[in-house]
C-alpha positions in Angstrom: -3.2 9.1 134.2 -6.8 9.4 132.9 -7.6 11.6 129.9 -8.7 15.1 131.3 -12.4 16.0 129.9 -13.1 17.5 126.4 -13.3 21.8 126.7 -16.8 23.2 125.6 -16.0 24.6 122.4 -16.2 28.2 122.2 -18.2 28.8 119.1 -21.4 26.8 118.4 -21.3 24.6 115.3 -22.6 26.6 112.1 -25.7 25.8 110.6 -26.5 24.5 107.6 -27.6 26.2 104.7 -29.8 25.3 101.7 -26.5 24.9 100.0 -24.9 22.3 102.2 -28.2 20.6 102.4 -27.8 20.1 98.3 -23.9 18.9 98.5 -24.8 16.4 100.9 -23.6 18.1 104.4 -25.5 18.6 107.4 -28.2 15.5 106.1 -29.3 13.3 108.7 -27.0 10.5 109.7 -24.0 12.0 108.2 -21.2 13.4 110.2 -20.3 16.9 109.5 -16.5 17.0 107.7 -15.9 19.8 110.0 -16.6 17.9 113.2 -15.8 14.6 112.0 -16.3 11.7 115.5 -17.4 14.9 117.6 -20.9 14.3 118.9 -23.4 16.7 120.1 -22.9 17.3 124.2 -26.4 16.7 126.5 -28.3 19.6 126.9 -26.9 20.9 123.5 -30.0 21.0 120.3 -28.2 19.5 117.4 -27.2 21.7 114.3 -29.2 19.3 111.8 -32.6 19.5 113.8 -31.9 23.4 112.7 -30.9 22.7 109.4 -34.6 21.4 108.0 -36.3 25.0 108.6 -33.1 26.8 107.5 -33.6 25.1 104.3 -37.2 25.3 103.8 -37.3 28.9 104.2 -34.6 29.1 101.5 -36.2 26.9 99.0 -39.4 28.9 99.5 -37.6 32.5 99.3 -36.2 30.5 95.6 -39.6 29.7 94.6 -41.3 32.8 95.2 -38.6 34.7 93.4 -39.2 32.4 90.4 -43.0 33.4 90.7 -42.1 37.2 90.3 -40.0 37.1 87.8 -42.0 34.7 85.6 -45.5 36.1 86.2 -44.4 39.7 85.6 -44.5 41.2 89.4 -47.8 40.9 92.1 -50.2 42.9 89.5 -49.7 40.2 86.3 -51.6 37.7 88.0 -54.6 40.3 88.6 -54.2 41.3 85.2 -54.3 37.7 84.0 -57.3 37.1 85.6 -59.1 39.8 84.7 -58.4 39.0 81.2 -59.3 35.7 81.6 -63.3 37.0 83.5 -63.1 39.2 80.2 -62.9 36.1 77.8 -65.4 34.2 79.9 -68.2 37.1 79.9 -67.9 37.5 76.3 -67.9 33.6 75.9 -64.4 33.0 74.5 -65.7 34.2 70.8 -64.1 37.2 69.2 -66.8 40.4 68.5 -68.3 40.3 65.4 -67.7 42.4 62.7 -70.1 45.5 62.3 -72.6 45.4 59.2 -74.5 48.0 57.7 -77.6 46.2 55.8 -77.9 47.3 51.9 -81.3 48.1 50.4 -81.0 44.3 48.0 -78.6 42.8 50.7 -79.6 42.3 54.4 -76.6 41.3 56.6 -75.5 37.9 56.5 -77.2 37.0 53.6 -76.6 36.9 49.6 -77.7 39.9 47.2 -80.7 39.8 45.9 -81.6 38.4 42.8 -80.7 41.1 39.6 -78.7 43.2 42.1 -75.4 44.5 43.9 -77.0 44.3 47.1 -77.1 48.4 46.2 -78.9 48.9 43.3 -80.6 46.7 40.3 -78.3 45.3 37.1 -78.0 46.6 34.1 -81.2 45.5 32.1 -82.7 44.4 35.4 -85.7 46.4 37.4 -87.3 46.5 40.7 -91.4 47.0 39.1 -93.0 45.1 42.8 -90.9 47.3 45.3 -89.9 44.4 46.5 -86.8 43.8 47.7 -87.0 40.6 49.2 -87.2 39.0 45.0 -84.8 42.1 44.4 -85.2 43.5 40.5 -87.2 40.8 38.9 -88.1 42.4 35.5 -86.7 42.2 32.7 -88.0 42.6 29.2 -88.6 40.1 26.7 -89.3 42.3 23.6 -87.2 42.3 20.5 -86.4 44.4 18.4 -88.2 43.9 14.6 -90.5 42.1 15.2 -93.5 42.1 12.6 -97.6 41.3 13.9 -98.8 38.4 11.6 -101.0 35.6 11.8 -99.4 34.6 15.4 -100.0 36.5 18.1 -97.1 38.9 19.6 -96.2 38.7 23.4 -94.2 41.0 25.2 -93.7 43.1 28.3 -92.9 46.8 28.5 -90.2 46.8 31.0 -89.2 49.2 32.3 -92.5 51.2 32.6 -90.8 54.0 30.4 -90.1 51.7 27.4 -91.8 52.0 24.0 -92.1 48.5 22.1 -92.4 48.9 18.1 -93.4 46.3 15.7 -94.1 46.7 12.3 -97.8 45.2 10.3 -97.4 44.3 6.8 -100.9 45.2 4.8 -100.4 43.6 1.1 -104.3 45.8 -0.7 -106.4 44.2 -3.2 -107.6 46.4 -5.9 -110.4 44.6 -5.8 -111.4 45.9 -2.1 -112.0 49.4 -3.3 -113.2 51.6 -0.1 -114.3 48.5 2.0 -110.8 47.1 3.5 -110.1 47.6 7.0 -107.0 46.2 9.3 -108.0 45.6 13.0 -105.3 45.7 15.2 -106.0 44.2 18.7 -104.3 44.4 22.2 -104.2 42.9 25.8 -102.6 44.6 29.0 -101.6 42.7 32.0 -104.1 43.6 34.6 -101.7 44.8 36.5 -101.0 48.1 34.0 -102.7 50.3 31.6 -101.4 49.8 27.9 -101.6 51.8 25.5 -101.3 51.3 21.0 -100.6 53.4 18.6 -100.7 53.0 14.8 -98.5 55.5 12.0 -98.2 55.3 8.5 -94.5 55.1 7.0 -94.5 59.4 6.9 -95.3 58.6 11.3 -98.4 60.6 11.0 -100.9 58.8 13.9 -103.8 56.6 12.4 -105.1 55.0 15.3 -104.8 54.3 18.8 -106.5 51.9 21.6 -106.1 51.6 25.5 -106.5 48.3 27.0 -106.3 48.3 30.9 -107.7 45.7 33.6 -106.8 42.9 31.1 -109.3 43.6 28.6 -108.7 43.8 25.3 -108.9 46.4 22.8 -108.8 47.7 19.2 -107.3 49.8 17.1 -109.1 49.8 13.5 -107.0 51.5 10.3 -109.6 51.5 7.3 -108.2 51.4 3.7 -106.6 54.8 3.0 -108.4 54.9 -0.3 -110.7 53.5 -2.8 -109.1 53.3 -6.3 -105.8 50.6 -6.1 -104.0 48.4 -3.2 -102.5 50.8 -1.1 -100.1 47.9 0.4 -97.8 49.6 3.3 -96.2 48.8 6.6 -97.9 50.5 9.2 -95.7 50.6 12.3 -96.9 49.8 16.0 -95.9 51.6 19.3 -96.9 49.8 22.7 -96.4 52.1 25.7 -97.5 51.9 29.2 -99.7 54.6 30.6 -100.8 54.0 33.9 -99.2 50.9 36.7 -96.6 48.8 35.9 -95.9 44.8 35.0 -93.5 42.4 34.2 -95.9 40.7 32.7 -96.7 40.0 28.7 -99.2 41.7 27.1 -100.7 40.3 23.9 -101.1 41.8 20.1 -102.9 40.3 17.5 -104.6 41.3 14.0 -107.0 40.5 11.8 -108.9 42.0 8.7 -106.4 44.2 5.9 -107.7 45.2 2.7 
């Protein structure tokens, strides 16, 4: 007797899921363990043609998930990129650092010569108000140094120093009242200079101002007539008026 038909089956066949679609089951071409030789009936839309959406959806759901969690929630990604528009304005270079300029030290730049960058050296001094060339004077003068035959150069740095020398006067008696020692001095032209000549007890015998470069003289006649009177008369160079870097010049000539 023929077979009698095949009953519809009651329950519909279960759809895929992502899962099934990664072991292997419900793929295309592949019967279904479940429903192994059983093919889909006419007029019935076969469980794998639903399977492809099913499993798209779920592999999207996965990957945005992954996005969340990695990126830190929806509002890291506008953080990020306002960050990164932050960065861009300010052309990916840190800020730099503040700088106050100093009076010998503009910012960015070495100290001036003879300074801190604050203030002048020790033994250096600022006579041009300049501070571009910073404290440029310093003084050349040393100490015990005697007026002779050569002439003397020095400065009077700073403005408020005092140079001394000393001028040996070896008398004749033969001179009597006639013997006189000329003393003679140059100022830079940019000061006003000013000598002064003692005797060994300090008591002033002569003084001469030299300014604009011009010299002048300080004259010390013999202190008397009757033997040689040698001394050492001693020498004071001061400035008076202006300042200079710059050497003035002492000579001598004459004596008794």
């Amino acid at each position: 007797a023929p077979a009698p038909p095949l009953a519809t089956p009651l329950v519909a066949p279960l759809t895929p899921t992502a899962l099934d679609l990664g072991r292997g089951r419900g793929r295309p071409g592949r019967p279904d363990p479940g429903h192994a030789g059983r093919m889909p009936r006419r007029g019935h839309r076969p469980a794998r043609t639903l399977a492809l959406p099913a499993a798209a959806a779920g592999l999207v759901g996965v990957a945005l998930l992954a996005t969340l969690t990695v990126g830190g929630g929806p509002g890291a990604a506008g953080r990020g990129a306002s960050a990164a528009a932050a960065k861009g304005a300010a052309g990916g270079r840190p800020a730099a650092p503040s700088c106050t300029p100093l009076p010998y030290q503009p910012c960015g730049q070495p100290a001036a010569a003879g300074t801190d960058g604050r203030a002048c050296l020790p033994g250096f001094y600022d006579l041009d108000g300049s501070a571009a060339d910073g404290c440029e004077a310093t003084s050349d003068w040393r100490p015990g140094t005697t007026v002779g035959a050569a002439a003397v150069h020095a400065n009077v740095v700073p403005p408020s120093a005092v140079d001394t020398f000393t001028a040996r006067v070896d008398g004749h008696l033969t001179s009597f009242c006639g013997g006189r020692l000329d003393l003679h001095l140059t100022a830079p032209t940019a000061a006003v200079d000013q000598l002064q000549v003692r005797d060994p007890s300090g008591r002033l015998l002569a003084t001469a101002t030299s300014a604009g470069g011009e010299a002048a003289t300080a004259s010390v006649a013999k202190p008397g007539c009757f033997g040689d009177h040698s001394e050492t008369l001693h020498l004071e160079v001061r400035t008076v008026a202006g300042a200079s870097a710059a050497d003035f010049r002492l000579t001598r000539s004459g004596g008794w």
